[in-house]
N, C-alpha and C positions, 0 to 999 in steps of 0.2 A: 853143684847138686841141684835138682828139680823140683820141683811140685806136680806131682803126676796130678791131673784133674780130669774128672769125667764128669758129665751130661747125661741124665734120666730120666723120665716120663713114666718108668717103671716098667714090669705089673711092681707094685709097693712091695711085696714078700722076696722078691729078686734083687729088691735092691735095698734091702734090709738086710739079705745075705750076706750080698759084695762089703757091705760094710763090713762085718764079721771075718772076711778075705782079708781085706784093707788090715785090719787090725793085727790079723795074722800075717799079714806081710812085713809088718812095721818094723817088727823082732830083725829084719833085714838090712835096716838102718834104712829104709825107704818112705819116704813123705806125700802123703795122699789126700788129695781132700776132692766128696762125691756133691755135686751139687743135683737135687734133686725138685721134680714139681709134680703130683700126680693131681687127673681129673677127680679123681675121687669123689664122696668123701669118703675116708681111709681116717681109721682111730688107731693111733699109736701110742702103744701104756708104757710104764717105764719098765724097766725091769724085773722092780722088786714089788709091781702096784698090782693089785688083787682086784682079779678080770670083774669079781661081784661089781666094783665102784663105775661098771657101765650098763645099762639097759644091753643085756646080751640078745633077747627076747626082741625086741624093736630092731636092733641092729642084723639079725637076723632075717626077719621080716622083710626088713625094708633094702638088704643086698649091703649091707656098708661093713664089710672088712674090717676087725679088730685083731690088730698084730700086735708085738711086742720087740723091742727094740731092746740093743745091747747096753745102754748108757742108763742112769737113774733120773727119777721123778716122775710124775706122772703124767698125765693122758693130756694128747694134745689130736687135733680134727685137723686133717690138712687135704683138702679143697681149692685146688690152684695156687697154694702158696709155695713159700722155699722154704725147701730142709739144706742144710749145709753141714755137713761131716767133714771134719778134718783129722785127719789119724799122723802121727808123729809118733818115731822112735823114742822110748823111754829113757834113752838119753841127751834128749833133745832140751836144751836150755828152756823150749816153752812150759815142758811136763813139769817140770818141778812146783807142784803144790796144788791145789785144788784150787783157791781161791785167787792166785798169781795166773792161772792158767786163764781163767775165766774173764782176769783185767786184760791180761794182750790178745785173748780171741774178740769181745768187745771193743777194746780199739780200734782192731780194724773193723768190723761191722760197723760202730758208729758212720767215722767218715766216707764207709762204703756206701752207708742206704741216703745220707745226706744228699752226696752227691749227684743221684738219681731220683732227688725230690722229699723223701722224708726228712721226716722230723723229729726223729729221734731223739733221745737224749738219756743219761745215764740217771739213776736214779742215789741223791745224797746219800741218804740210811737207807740199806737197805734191809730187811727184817732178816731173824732168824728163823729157820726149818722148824717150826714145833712137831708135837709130838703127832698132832692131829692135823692131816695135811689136807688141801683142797685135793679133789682130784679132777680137777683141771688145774695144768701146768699156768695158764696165765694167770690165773687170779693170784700168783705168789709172788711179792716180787722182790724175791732174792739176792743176791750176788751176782745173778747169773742173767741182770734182765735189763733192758731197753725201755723205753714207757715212750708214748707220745701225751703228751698233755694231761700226767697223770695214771694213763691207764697203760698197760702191758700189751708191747706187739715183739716184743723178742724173749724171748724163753731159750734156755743152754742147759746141757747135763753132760755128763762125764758116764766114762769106763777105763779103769786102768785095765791091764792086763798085764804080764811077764813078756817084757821087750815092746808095749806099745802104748798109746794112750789113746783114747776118741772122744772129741769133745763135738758135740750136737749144737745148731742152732735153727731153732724151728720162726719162721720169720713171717706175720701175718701179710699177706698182700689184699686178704679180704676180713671179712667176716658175715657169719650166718648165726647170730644169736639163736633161733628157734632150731635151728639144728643142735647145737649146742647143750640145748636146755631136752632135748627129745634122749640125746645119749646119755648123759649125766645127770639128770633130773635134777634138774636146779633151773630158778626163774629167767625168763631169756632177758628180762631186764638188769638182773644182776650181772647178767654176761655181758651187755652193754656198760657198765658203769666200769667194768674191770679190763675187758679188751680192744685192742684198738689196732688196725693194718697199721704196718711200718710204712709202706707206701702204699699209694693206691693209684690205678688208671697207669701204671708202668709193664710193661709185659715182664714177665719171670724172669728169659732168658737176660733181659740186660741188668736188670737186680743181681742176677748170678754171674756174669759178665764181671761187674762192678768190684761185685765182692771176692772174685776168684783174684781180677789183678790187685788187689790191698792184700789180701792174702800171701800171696807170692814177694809182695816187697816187704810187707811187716815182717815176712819170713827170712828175707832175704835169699830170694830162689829165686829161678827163672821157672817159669810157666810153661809146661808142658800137656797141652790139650791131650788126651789121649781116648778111642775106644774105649767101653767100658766090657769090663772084663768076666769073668763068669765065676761064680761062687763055685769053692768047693761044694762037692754033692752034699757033702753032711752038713753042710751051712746052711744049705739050701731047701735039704732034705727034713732038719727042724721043724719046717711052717708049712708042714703038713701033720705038726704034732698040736692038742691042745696048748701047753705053757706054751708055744711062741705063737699058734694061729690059734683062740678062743673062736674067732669067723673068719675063717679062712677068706683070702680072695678069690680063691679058684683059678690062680692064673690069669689073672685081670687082664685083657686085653689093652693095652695104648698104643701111642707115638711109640714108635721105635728110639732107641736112645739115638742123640742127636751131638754133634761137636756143637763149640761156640766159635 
């Protein structure tokens, strides 16, 4: 069995879709995971996070894309960093449980970003979801989360589906506090005390490189680079509605997607 893997630069809403595909393929018994890095910046909310909790007005203005992705929690800014999507049959020994799925996606990301220079590390206790949540994904630090030195550079969320699972990991390679604090309206120094790049001064592609083959053996599959593939129209066709595009990209020009 394989690990289909693909390479993205985007536009961000195109490859927000294929995810949405991916998920839909999974019901097939088929195993996918989408490694992605857009120029952006590009604000991506969770699914169930309420578009008020971003500067729509500013982010309008100023050209920066607010989408909305399939998995939950909330808003994360990505800016040269790595998104990492991996979709699994929901009969697949990883799915089984929310908080089991989050320890063996984590395993391998640890000694993936290690290896290529960070510093990662898991965090002892990690707190409970209240009722009243940050709306930035870093400042939480979860189940679901990585920290360098304290402060949060990996962020994970989930989406079941009927026949699939997709579990997200949004992986800082930079940070831009005052951008941060312009969309969320919150102090750009509390954004420094709370976020931290998993790595830094490493190019993306070998970060996702890294993390593709840990992936593939925690999985136990062999690694199949492949083309990336094209969203059904109505996947695709969503983020041109408000609920998935609040600021739309318009098509965002990039890099053409790339193999590794």
């Amino acid at each position: 069995m394989k690990l289909e893997a693909f390479r993205s630069t985007g536009p961000p809403s195109h490859d927000l879709a294929v995810e949405a595909e991916l998920l839909a393929r999974a019901a097939e018994g088929r195993c996918s995971a989408l490694v992605t890095s857009w120029p952006g910046p590009v604000v991506v909310l969770g699914y169930a996070q309420k578009a008020a909790e971003v500067n729509l007005g500013w982010c309008r203005e100023q050209g920066v894309p607010v989408l909305r992705r399939l998995s939950g929690g909330t808003g994360v800014i990505h800016r040269g960093d790595l998104g990492v999507a991996l979709v699994l049959p929901s009969e697949h020994p990883w799915s089984e449980g929310i908080v089991g799925l989050y320890d063996r996606f984590l395993d391998v990301l640890e000694p993936a970003l290690i290896a290529v220079g960070g510093r990662v590390e898991r965090i002892a206790r990690p707190e409970r979801a209240g009722r009243v949540r940050s709306p930035i994904c870093f400042e939480e630090q979860l189940a679901d989360t990585l920290v360098v030195e304290g402060r949060k550079a990996v962020g994970c969320s989930q989406a079941r589906r009927k026949g699939g699972i997709l579990i997200h990991a949004a992986i800082l390679l930079g940070l831009d506090a005052d951008l941060y604090s312009d969309v969320f309206g919150v102090d750009a120094s509390r954004v420094r005390r709370g976020l931290a790049p998993a790595v830094s001064g490493v190019d993306w592609g070998r970060v996702a490189e890294a993390v593709l083959d840990r992936l593939a053996d925690g999985l136990g599959l062999d690694l199949e680079i492949r083309p990336r593939p094209d969203p059904a129209p109505e996947h695709l066709k969503a983020y041109g509605e408000d609920r998935w595009a609040p600021v739309p990209d318009g098509g965002m020009r990039s890099e053409s997607a790339e193999l590794i």
